[in-house]
Every structure is written in structure tokens, then in C-alpha cells.
C-alpha positions in Angstrom: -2.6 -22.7 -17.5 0.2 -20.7 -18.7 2.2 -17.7 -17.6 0.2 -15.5 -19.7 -3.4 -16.5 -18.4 -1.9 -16.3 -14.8 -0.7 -12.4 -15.8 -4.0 -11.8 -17.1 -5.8 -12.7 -14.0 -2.8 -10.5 -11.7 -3.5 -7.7 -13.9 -7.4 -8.0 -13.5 -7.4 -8.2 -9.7 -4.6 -5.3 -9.6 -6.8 -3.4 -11.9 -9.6 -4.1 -9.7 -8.3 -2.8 -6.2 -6.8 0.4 -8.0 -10.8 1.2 -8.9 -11.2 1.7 -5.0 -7.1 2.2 -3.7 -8.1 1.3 0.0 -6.5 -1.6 2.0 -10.3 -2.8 3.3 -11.8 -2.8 0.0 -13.1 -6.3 -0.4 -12.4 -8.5 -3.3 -14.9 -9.4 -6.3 -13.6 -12.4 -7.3 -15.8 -13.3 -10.3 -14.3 -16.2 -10.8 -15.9 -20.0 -10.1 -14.5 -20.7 -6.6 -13.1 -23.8 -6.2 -11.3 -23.0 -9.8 -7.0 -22.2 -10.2 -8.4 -18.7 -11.3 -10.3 -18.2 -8.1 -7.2 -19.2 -6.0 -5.2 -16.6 -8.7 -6.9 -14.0 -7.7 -7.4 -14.2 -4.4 -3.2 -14.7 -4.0 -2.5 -11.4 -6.1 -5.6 -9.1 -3.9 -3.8 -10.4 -1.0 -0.2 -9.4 -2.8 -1.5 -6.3 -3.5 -3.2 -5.0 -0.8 0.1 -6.1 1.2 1.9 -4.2 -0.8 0.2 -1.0 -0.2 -0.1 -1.6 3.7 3.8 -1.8 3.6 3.6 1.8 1.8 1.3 3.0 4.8 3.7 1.7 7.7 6.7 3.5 5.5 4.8 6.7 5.6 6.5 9.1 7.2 2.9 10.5 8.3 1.9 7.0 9.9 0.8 8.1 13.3 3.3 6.0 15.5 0.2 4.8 17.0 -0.5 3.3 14.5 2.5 1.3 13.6 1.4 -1.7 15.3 -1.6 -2.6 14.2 -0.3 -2.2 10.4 2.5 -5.0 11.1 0.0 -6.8 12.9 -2.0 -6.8 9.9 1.1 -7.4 7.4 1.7 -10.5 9.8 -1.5 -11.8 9.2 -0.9 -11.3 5.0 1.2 -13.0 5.2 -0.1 -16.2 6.8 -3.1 -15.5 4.4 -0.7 -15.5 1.3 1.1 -18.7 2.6 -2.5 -20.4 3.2 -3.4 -19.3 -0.5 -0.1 -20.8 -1.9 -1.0 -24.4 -0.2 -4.3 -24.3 -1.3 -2.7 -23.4 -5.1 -0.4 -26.2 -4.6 -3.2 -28.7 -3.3 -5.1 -28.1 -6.2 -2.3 -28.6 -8.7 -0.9 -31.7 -6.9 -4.7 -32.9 -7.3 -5.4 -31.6 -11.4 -1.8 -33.2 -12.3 -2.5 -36.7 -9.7 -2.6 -39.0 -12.8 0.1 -37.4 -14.4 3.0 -39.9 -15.0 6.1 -38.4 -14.5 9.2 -39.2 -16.1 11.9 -41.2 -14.3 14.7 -38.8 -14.8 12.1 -35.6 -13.6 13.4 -33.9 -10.5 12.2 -31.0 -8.8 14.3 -27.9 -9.3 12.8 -25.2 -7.6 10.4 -24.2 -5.4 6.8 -25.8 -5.5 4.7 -24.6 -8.6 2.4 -22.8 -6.2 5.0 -20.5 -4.9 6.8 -19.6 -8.6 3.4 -18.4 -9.1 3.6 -16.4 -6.0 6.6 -14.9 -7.7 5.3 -14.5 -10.5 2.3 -12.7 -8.5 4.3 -10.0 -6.5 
């Protein structure tokens, strides 16, 4: 997959939760589960719809009662988003398992599941 497929499917599923603009819609992920794209989309819905819960809680006209339930549900985002990113990684460490890897290769960054998460939000 590259950069440009992965923007395609952020766009999609950005495009898709701007057709409804509410925190609780639901997502339709039409694609195969068990698929990169699948776990693509599912990361940026969750990105997204994080990102407009931290708009809510930096309302000024957020009922202070309120408040905490919004974290509490940014908190649990964000475990969701760092679920999504192992499951990205498990299935890249699995696709690329017979890969033979140079012996000069090093790892440079962060894991290829969370430069996508980057990439993502």
C-alpha cells in the first residue's frame, strides 16, 4: 500500500462522518474486515470523531456537567486508537513475515503502524 491509497481511504472515512457531523454516528466501513483498508478506516473514524469530541470539551458552551463524561470518552479514544494501531502493526508484521530483510536495515522510527497514525490525524 502506499501513502496515496492510505489518504484515499482517510479522506473517504473523513468524508463519511462529515455526511452525519455527530460524535455517535456509527461507522460504515465498506471495506472487507480483516483487510489493511478495514483497519484504515476504522483508525481515521476513530481520529476523527476524537477530534471533534476535543472541539466539544473546548466549547465554551459545554455544560460543566458535562466535562467529564467528554474526557472520559476522549480517554477511551484513545485506548481504542492505540488498540487499532497494534492490530495495524499485527497485520503488517504478519503480510511482510517472509520478507527478508537486509543486514544493514534498522529501524528508524516509530513502528509502521503508528507513521500511519500520523499520517491519519
Amino acid at each position: 500500500m502506499k501513502a496515496l491509497q492510505a489518504n484515499t481511504i482517510f479522506k473517504k472515512s473523513i468524508s463519511d462522518y462529515h455526511r452525519t457531523n455527530s460524535v455517535d454516528a456509527k461507522p460504515e466501513n465498506l471495506y472487507p474486515p480483516n483487510t489493511i483498508e478495514y483497519l484504515l478506516y476504522l483508525k481515521n473514524w476513530i481520529d476523527t470523531v476524537q477530534w471533534h469530541l476535543e472541539d466539544i470539551i473546548r466549547s465554551p458552551a459545554i455544560a460543566p456537567e458535562n466535562l467529564v463524561a467528554v474526557k472520559r470518552r476522549i480517554d477511551a479514544s484513545n485506548q481504542e486508537r492505540t488498540d487499532i494501531v497494534e492490530k495495524i502493526d499485527d497485520y503488517l508484521l504478519d503480510f511482510f513475515k517472509n520478507t527478508v530483510r537486509n543486514a544493514d536495515a534498522q529501524l528508524n522510527s516509530e513502528t509502521p503502524a503508528w507513521l500511519l497514525d500520523r499520517m491519519s490525524i
